[in-house]
C-alpha positions as a printed Julia matrix, in Angstrom:
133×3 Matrix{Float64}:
 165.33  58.22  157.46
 166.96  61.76  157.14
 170.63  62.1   158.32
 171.1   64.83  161.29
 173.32  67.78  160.63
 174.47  68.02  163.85
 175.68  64.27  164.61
 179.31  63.39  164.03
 178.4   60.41  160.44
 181.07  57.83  159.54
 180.36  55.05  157.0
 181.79  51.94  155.9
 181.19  50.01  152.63
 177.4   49.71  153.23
 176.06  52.09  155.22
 176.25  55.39  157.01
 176.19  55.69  161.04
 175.32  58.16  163.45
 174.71  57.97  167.2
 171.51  60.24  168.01
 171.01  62.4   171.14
 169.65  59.5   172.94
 172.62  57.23  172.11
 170.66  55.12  169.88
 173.12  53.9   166.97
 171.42  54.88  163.59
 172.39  53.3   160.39
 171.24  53.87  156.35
 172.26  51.2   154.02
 173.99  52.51  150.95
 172.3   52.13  147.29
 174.74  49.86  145.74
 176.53  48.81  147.53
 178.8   45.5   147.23
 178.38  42.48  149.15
 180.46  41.66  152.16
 182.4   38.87  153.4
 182.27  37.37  156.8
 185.64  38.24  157.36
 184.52  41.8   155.83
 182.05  42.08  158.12
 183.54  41.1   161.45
 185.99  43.99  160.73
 183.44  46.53  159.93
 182.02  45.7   163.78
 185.4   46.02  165.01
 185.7   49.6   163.64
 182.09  50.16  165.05
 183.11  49.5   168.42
 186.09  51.75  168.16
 183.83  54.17  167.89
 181.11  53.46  169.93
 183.03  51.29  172.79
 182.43  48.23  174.24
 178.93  48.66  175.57
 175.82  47.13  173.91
 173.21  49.64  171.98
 169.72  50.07  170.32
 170.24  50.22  167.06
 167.45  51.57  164.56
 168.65  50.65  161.06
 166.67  51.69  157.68
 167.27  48.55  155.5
 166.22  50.35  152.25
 168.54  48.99  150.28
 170.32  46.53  152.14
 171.24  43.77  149.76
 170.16  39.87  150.64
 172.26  37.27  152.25
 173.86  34.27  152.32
 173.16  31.53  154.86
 176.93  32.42  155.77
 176.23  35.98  155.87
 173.62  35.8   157.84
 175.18  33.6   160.34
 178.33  36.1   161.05
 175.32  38.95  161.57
 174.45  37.1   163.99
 177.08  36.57  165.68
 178.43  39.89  165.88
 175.7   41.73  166.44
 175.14  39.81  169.25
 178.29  41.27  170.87
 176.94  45.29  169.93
 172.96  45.28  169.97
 170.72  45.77  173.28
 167.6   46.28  170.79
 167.24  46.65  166.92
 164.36  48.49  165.1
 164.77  47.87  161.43
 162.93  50.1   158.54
 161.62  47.96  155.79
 161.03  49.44  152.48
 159.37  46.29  150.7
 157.28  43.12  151.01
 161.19  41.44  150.35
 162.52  43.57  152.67
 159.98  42.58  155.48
 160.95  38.79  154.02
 164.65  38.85  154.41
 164.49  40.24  157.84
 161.75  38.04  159.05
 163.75  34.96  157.38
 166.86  36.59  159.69
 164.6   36.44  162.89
 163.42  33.66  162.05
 166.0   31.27  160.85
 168.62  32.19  164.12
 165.97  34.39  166.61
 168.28  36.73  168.23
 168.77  37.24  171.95
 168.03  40.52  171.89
 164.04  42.26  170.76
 164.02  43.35  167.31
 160.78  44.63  165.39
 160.61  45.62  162.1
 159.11  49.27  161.54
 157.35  51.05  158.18
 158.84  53.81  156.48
 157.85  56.91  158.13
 157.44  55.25  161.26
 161.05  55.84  162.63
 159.74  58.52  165.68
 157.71  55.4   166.76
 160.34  52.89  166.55
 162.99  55.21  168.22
 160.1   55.38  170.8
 160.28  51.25  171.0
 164.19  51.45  171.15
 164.42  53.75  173.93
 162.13  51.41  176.13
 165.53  49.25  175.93
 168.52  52.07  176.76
């Protein structure tokens, strides 16, 4: 996924954001980048809803190299994206990719539609997401 150059970006430890014309919340993970804490995380949401405000978005997130989990990890994902995500389309890169997001669904289904997309395939999944705005 190719970064705009005329959206606002902001980033944290592990990935870049932009909102896109439609309001759909985009997000790259960073190569690299260092695991996270719970604690970590929770305030890397809070900052994300500075920004964004309290409503709930689709989110279209290119996992390429987001970095595997721990059951505690995954568990505070969970929670607090449950407080910021209407939909999520996520771009898988990899057959471990497609496993460590289908484990996520799987393991603690979330209550809101996610799908997991191919790379290239982001016009189709912003096409999914905007079925949810």
């Amino acid at each position: 996924m190719e970064i705009p150059e005329d959206v606002k970006v902001w980033e944290n430890t592990t990935s870049i954001y932009w909102l896109d014309k439609d309001g759909i919340l985009c997000s790259i993970s960073k190569e690299n980048s260092p695991k996270v804490s719970p604690e970590e995380s929770e305030k890397q949401v809070a900052e994300l809803l500075k920004r964004v405000g309290e409503q709930k978005l689709c989110i279209l997130i290119d996992a390429k190299h987001a970095q595997p989990s721990s059951k505690e990890e995954r568990d505070q994902s969970a929670k607090t994206l449950n407080k910021i995500t209407k939909a999520m389309a996520v771009i898988v890169h990899n057959p471990l990719g497609r496993m460590v997001v289908n484990l996520f669904i799987g393991l603690q289904k979330p209550p809101y539609p996610m799908k997991i997309f191919k790379p290239g395939d982001e016009q189709k999944a912003k096409v999914w997401l905007k079925k949810h705005l």
